[in-house]
N, C-alpha and C positions, 0 to 999 in steps of 0.2 A: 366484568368490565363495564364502564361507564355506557349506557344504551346509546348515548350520543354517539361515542366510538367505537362501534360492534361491527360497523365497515372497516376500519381501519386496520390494515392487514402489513405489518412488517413483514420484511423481505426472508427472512428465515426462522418463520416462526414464533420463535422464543429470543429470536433475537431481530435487531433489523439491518444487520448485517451482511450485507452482497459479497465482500470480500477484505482483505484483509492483506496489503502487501509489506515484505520487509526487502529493503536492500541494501548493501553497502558496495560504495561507490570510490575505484581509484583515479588516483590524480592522472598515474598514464598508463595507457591500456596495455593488457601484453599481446603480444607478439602473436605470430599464429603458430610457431614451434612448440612456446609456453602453452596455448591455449589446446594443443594437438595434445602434449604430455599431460595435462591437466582433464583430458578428454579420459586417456587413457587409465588415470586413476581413478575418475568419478566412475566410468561407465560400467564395469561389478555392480560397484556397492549401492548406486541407482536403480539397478536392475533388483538388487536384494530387496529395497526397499518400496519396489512397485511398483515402480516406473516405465513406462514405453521406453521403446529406444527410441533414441532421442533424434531432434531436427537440427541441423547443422544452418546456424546461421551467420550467412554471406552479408557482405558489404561489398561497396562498389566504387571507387577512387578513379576519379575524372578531372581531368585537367580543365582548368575553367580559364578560357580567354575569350578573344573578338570570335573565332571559328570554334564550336566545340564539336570536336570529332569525339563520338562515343564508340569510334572503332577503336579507339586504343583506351575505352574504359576498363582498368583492370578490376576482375574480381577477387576477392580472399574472406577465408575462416575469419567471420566476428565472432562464433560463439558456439556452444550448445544448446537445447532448451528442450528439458525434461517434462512430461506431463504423463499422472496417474491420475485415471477413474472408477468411478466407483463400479461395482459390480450390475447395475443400472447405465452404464456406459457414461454417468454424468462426470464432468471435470472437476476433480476433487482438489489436485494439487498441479502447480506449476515451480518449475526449477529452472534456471537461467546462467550458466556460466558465461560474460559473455567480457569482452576485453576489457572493458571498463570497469564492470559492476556484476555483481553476486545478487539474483534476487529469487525471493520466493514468495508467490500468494497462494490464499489458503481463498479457499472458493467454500469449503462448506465447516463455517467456523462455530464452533459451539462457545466453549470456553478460555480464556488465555490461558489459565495453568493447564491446559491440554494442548492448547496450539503452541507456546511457545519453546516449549523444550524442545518440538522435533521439528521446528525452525531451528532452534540453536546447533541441533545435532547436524542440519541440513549444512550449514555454516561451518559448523566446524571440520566438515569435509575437506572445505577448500583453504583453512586456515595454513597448512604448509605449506600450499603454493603461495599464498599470498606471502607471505612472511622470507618465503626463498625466493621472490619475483624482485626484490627490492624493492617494489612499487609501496605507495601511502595510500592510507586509505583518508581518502578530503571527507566524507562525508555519508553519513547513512541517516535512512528512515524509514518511516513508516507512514502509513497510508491506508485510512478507513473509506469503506463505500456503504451507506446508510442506506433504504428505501424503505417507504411509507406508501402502499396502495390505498386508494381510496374507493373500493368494492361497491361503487354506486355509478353505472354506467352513464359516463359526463355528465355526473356529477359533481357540483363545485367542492372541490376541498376544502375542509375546516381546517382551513390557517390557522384561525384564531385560538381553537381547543388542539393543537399540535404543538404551537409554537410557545415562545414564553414570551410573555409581555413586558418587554421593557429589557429585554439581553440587550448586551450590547454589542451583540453580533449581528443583530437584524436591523434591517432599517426599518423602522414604525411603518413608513408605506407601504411594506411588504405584505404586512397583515390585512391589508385593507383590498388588497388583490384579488378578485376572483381569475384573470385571465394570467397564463406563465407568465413566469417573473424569474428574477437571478439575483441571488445578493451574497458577495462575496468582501470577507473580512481577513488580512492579514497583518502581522505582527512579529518584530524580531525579539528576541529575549537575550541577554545578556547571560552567560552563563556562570558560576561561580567560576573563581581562579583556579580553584584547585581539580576542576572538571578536564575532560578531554577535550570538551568541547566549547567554542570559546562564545558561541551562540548558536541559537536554534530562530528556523523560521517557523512561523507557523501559518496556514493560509488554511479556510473553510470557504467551501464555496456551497451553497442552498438553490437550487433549482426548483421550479413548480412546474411540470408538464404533462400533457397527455401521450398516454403511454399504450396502446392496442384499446380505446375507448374507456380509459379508465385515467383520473389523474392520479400522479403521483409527486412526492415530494422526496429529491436526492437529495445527499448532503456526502460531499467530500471532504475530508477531514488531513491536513496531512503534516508531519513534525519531521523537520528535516537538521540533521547536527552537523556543522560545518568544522571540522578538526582545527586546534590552537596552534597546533603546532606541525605540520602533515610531514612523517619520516616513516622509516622503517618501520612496519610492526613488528610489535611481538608476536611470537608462536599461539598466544595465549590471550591475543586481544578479542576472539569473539566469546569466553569465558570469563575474561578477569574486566573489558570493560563494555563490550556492546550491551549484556544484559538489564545493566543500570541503565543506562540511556532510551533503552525498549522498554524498559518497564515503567520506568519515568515517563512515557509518550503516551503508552498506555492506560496509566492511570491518571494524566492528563487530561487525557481524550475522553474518558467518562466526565470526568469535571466539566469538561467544554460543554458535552451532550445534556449535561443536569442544566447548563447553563439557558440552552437554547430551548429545550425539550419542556412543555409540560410537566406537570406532576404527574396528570395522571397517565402522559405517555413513556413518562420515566418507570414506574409502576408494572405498566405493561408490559414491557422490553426486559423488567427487574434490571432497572437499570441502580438503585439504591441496596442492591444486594453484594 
C-alpha cells in the first residue's frame, strides 16, 4: 500500500463495505391476514436457514383532525423482521416481510457472486405470495454503505488522495475541505423500451465526519427501478427479471466507485478486480 495511505482503513477489510441492502417495493400493501399467512410460510424455512425468530412489526393508524385523540389510535401487523448472527453474536443478515416491501441487507458482505444468490433464494421465498396477492411490484433497489477510516486520531483526512479529481460527482470544494462536508449527486436515467423498467434514479450522497476521534468518509450509493408498467407479477419475476436489474446496479455501482475513487484506493478495495 501507498505509505501516504497505510492509515486508511476501509470498513470491511477487503472491502469498504458496511452493508449492502436489496428491496422490492409494492404499489399496495397487503393486508394483515395476507401478511399473517405469509408469516406462516416464511417462519420454517427462516428458521432452517438461521434466522431468530422473528419481531412482529406494528403500525399505528390515527385519525388526524383539530382534537387528535390517540385513545382511539389503532394498532395492527405491518410486518415480520428476521435477523441472523454470526457465531460472535455479530448481525450478519436482516430479512423484512413487511406490507409494502420484501427487503434484505447483508451486514458482512464479501463478494456479489456469493451474496446475491442467497438474496435471490431469500426473495424467492415470497415470490408466491406476491404473485397470489395481486399486488405490483412499483419498484426495487439497491443500496451501498461505503466507509473510509482515517486511523490518525483527528487527524485531517486526505481528500485529495481518496477522492478523484475532476469526478463529476464531487464538487471541487469538497476536496479543498479539511472541516465535514456533504456532497450529494443525483440523476434519472431513462431506461431502454424493452426493459421492465421504464427508469432508474440514482442518488450518491459523500459525507466527511468525525467518527469516536477518528475522521471518516461515507458514501451512500443507491439505484432505484420504478416499473413501466406496474400489474400482476409473474410467479417468476424475482428469477426471470429482478436479477438483470441487480446486477445491472451492481456493476454500475463499481463504475460510479472507479468514478469517484482514486486509483490507488480503487486498488485497495480491488475495486478493478
Amino acid at each position: 500500500m501507498d505509505n501516504e495511505l497505510e492509515s486508511l482503513a476501509p470498513a470491511n477489510g477487503a472491502n469498504a463495505i458496511v452493508s449492502a441492502a436489496f428491496a422490492i417495493d409494492l404499489d399496495i400493501p397487503l393486508g394483515e391476514p395476507s401478511l399473517v399467512m405469509a408469516f406462516g410460510l416464511l417462519g420454517p424455512q427462516m428458521a432452517k436457514a438461521g434466522f431468530d425468530p422473528p419481531q412482529p412489526q406494528m403500525i399505528f393508524n390515527m385519525a388526524i383532525g383539530p382534537v387528535m385523540n390517540t385513545a382511539n389510535a389503532m394498532q395492527q401487523l405491518g410486518g415480520y423482521a428476521f435477523a441472523r448472527k454470526n457465531t460472535a453474536g455479530q448481525l450478519v443478515r436482516e430479512f423484512a416481510f413487511r406490507g409494502n416491501s420484501i427487503s434484505v441487507v447483508v451486514h458482512d458482505y464479501t463478494r456479489w457472486g456469493s451474496i446475491w444468490p442467497e438474496v435471490q433464494s431469500l426473495f424467492e421465498l415470497c415470490s408466491p405470495m406476491i404473485a397470489g396477492s395481486g399486488k405490483a411490484i412499483k419498484s426495487i433497489a439497491l443500496q451501498y454503505i461505503d466507509k473510509f477510516t482515517w486511523r490518525q486520531p483527528d487527524a485531517p483526512f486526505p481528500t485529495k488522495k481518496v477522492l478523484r479529481s475532476g469526478s463529476p460527482q464531487i464538487l471541487p470544494s469538497a476536496l479543498e475541505l479539511d472541516s465535514p462536508w456533504h456532497n450529494q449527486f443525483g440523476c434519472q436515467r431513462v431506461q431502454p423500451a424493452e426493459s421492465w423498467a421504464s427508469y432508474r434514479l440514482e442518488n450518491v450522497n459523500m459525507s466527511l465526519a468525525a467518527e469516536g476521534g477518528f475522521n471518516a468518509l461515507t458514501l451512500f450509493t443507491i439505484y432505484r427501478y420504478f416499473a413501466r408498467n406496474p400489474g400482476r407479477e409473474a410467479a417468476d419475476f424475482v428469477t426471470s427479471v429482478a436479477p438483470e436489474l441487480f446486477n445491472q446496479a451492481h456493476d454500475d455501482n463499481k463504475r460510479l466507485l472507479r468514478e469517484i475513487l482514486s486509483d490507488k484506493v480503487c486498488d485497495l478495495i480491488k475495486l478493478n478486480k
